[in-house]
C-alpha positions as CSV (number, residue, x, y, z in Angstrom):
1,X,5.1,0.0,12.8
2,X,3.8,-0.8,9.5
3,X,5.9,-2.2,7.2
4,X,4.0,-0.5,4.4
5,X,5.1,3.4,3.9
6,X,2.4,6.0,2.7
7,X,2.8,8.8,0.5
8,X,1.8,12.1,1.3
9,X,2.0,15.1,-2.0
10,X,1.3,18.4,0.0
11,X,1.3,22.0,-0.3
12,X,1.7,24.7,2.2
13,X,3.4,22.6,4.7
14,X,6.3,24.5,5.8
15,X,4.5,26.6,8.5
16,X,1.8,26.6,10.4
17,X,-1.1,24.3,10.2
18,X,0.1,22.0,6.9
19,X,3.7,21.9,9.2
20,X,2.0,20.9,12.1
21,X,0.0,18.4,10.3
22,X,3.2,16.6,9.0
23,X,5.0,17.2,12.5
24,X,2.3,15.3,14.4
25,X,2.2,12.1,11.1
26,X,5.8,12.3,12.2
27,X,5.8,11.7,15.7
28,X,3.1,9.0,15.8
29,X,5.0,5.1,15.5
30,X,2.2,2.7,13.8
31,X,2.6,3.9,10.6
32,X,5.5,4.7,8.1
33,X,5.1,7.9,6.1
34,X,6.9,9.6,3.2
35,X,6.6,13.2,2.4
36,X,6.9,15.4,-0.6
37,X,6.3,18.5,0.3
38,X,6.2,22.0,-2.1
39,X,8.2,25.1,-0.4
40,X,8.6,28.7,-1.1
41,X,11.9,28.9,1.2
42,X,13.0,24.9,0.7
43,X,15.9,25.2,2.3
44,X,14.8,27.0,5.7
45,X,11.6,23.7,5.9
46,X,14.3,21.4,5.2
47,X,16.2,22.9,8.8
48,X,12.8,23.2,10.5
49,X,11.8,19.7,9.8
50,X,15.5,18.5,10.4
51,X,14.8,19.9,13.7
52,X,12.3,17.9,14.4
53,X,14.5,14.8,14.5
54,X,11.9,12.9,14.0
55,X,13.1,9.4,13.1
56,X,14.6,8.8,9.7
57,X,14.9,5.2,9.3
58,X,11.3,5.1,9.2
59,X,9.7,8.0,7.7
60,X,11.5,10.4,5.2
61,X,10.7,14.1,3.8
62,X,11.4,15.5,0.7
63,X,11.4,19.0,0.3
64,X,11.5,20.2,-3.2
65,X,11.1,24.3,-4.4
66,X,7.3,25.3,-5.0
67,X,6.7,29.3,-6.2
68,X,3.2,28.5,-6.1
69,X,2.6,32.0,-7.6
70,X,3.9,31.0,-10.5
71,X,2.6,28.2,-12.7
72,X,5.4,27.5,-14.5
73,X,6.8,26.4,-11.2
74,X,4.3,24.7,-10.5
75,X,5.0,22.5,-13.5
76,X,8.5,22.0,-12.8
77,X,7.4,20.8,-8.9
78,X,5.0,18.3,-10.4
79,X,7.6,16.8,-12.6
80,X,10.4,16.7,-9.6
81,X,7.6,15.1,-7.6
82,X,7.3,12.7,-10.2
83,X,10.2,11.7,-10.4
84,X,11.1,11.3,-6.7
85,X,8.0,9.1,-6.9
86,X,9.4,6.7,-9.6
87,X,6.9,4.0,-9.6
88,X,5.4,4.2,-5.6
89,X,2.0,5.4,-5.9
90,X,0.6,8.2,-4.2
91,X,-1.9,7.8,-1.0
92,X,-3.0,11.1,-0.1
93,X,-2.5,14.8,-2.1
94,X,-3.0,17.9,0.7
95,X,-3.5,20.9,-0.7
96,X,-3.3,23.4,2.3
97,X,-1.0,26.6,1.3
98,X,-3.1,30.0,1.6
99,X,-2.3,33.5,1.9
100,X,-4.7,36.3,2.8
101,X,-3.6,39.7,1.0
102,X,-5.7,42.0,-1.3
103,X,-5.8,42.8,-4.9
104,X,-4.4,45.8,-4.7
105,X,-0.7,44.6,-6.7
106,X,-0.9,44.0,-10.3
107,X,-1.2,39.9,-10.4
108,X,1.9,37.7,-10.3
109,X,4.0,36.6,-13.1
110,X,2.1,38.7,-15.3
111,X,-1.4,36.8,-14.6
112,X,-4.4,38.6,-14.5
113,X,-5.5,37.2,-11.3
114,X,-4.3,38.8,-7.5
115,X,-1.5,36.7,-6.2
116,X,-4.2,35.2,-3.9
117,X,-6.6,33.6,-6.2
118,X,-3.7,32.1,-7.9
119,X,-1.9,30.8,-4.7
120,X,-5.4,29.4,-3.0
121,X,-6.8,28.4,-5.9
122,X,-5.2,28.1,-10.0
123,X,-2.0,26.9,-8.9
124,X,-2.8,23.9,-6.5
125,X,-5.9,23.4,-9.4
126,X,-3.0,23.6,-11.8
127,X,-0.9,21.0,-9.9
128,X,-3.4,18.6,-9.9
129,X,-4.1,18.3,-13.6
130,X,-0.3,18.0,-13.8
131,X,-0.6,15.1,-10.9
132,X,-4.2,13.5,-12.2
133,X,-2.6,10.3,-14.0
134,X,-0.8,9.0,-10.9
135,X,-3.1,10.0,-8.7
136,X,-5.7,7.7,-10.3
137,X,-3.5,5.3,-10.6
138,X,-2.6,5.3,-7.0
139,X,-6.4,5.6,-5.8
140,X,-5.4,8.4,-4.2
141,X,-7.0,10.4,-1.5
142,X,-7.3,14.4,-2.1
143,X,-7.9,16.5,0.7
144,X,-8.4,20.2,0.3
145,X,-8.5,22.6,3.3
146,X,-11.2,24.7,3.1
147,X,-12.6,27.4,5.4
148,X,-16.0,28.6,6.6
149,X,-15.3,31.3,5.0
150,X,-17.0,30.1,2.0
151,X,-20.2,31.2,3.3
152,X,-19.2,34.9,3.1
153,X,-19.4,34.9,-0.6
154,X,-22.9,36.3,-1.6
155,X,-22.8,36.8,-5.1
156,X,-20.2,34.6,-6.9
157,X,-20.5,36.8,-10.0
158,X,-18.5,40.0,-8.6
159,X,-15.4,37.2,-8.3
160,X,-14.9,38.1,-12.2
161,X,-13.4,41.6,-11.2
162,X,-12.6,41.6,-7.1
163,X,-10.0,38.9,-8.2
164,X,-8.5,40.4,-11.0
165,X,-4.7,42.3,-10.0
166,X,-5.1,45.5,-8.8
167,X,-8.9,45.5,-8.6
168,X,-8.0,47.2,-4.8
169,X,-10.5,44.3,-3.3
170,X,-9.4,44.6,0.4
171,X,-8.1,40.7,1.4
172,X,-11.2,39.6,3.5
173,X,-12.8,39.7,0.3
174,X,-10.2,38.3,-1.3
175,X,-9.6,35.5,1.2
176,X,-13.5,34.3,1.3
177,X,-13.9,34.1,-2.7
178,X,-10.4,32.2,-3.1
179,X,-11.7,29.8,-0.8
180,X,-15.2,29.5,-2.4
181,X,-12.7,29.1,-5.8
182,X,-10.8,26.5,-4.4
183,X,-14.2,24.4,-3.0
184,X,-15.9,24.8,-6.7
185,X,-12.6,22.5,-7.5
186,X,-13.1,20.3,-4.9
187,X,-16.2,20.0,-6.0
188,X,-14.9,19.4,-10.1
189,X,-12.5,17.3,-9.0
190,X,-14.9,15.0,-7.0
191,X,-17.0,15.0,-10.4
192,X,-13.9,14.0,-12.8
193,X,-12.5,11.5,-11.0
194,X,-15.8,9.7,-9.0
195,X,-14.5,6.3,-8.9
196,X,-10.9,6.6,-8.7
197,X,-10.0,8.9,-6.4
198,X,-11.7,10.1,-3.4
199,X,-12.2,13.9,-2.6
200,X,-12.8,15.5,0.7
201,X,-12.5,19.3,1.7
202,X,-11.7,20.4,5.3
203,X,-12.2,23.1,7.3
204,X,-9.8,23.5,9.8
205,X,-12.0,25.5,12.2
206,X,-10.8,29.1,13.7
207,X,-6.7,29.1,14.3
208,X,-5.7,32.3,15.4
209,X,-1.8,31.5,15.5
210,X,-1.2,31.0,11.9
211,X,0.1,33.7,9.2
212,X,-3.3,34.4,7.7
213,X,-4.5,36.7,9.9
214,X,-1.3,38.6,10.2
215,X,-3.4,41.7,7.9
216,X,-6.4,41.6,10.7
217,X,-6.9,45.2,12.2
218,X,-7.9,43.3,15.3
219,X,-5.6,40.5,16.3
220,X,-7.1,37.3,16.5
221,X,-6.3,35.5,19.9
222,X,-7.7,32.4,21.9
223,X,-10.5,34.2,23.2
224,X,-12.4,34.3,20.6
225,X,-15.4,31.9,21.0
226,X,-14.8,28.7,19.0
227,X,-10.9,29.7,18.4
228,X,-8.7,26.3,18.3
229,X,-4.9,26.0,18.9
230,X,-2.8,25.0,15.9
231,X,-2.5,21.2,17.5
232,X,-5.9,20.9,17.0
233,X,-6.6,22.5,13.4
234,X,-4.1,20.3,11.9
235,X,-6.0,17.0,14.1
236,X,-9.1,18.2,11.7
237,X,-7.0,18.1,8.3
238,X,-5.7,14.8,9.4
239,X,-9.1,13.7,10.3
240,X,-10.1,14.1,6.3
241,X,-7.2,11.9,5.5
242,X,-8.4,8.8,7.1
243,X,-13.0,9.3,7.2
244,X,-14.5,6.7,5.4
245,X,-17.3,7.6,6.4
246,X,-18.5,9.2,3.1
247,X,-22.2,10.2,3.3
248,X,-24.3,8.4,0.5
249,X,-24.6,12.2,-1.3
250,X,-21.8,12.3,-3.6
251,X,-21.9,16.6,-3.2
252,X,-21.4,16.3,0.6
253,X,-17.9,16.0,1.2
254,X,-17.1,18.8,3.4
255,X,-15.6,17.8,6.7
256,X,-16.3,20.5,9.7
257,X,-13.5,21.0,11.9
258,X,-15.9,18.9,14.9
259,X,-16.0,16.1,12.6
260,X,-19.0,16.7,11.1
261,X,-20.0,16.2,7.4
262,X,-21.5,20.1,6.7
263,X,-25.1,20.3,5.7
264,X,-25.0,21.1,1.8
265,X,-27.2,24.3,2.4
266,X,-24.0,25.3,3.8
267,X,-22.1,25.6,1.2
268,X,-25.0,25.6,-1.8
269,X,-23.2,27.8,-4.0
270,X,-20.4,25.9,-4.4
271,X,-22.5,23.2,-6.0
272,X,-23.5,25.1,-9.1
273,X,-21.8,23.0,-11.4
274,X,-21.7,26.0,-14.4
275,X,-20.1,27.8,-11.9
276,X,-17.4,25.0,-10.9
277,X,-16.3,24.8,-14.7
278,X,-16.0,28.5,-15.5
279,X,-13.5,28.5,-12.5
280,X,-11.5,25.2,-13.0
281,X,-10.0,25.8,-16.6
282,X,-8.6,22.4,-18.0
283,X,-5.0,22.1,-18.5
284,X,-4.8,23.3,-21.5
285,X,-6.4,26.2,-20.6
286,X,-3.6,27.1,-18.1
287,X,-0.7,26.4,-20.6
288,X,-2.1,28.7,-22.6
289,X,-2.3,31.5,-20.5
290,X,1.4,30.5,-19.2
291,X,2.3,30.7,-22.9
292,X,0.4,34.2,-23.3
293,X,2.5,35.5,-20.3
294,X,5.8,34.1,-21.8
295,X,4.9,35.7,-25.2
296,X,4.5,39.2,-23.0
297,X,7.6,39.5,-21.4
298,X,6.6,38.3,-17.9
């Protein structure tokens, strides 16, 4: 095993695919891995990894609290990752957590936004602003998952008001134009920091057995042409950790869940850069709007 440990930051890791992806870094013996991993319910991830008894004297996991609803807790995450990091550096940044719900509740913490667009998108956005000087000092690698889902977003512009809380937009909206949000920061982030860190998104491919499609009418199953069991969506998020493969266009970073970089004509949209900085406010722009929701009672 490698005597040198690698440092994985991640999000949405205590279930499903992100928990998977950890489990199987965990098993594997030729490499020595440290986690830090955000969690809504810390304390139940920290059994279900225990469980896992994976083995400790080589790799360890750190499970800290992470509302990601809320950006203020968001902020305090960032600085407890921090430091726990002291002065390693950072290798890799996942950014997986999701949820698929509708717009029909009044956003969270008194934001303006459904609890969706600020879960999939503002607050792992949010984190990495908070994270951006030790990430480029630790080259790091970012991966965000994506979806294919991306392509069901025709018109960008009715995002201003489907996302909003309690527009009533039903979640497979919701869910598609979260995920277009969170690949224009991919995208913004691949911009800002071209040179020191690199930047991939990943789709996952069709996983029926996760929570996200818990709101389906229909329920998803195996059947389903194309569908792929947990084990192998989280083998496509890993694959995004360790490509090098990097085609020579700097806009063509999305990793298919077959292992192929996706055409750009794919995702097109996403590469209006106007439209990747009207939905990745800068910091300061987000400690404002935590301030404004302070100053309102939420």
């Amino acid at each position: 095993m490698s005597t040198l440990v690698k440092t994985i930051i991640a999000t949405g890791a205590s279930s499903g695919l992100g928990f998977e992806a950890v489990k199987q870094l965990l098993q594997q013996s030729q490499q020595r891995y440290r986690f830090i991993l955000g969690a809504r319910h810390a304390a139940k991830a920290r059994e279900d990894y225990a469980a896992l008894a994976f083995d400790a004297s080589e790799h360890h996991v750190t499970v800290l609290p992470l509302e990601l609803s809320n950006l203020r807790d968001v902020r305090t995450f960032a600085r407890q990752a921090l430091d726990a990091l002291g002065n390693e550096k950072v290798d890799f940044l996942l950014l997986n957590a999701a949820m698929s719900s509708g717009a029909e509740k009044p956003g969270p913490f008194g934001s303006k936004w459904c609890e969706s667009h600020v879960v999939n998108h503002l607050a792992q956005h949010y984190l990495v602003h908070l994270l951006r000087d030790k990430l480029v000092e630790s080259r790091s690698r970012l991966v965000f998952v994506s979806s294919g889902a991306v392509r069901n977003v025709p018109d960008p512009t009715a995002l201003d008001e489907d996302l909003k809380g309690g527009s009533g937009t039903p979640f497979q909206t919701v869910y598609s134009e979260t995920k277009f949000a969170n690949l224009l920061a991919a995208h913004w982030w691949c911009r800002q920091l071209r040179g020191q860190c690199a930047v991939v998104a990943v789709s996952p491919g069709l996983i029926p057995d996760t929570g996200l499609g818990r709101n389906f009418a229909t329920k998803l199953s195996m059947d389903i042409p194309d569908a792929k069991p947990v084990s192998e969506g989280a083998q496509s998020i890993l694959r995004a950790f360790f490509r090098d493969d990097f085609p020579e266009d700097p806009d063509q970073i999305f990793l298919t869940s077959w292992g192929e970089w996706w055409p750009k004509e794919v995702y097109e949209k996403t590469l209006d850069k106007a439209l990747q900085d009207k939905w990745c406010p800068s910091k300061e722009e987000l400690e404002n709007e935590i301030e404004s929701q302070r100053g309102s009672g939420a």
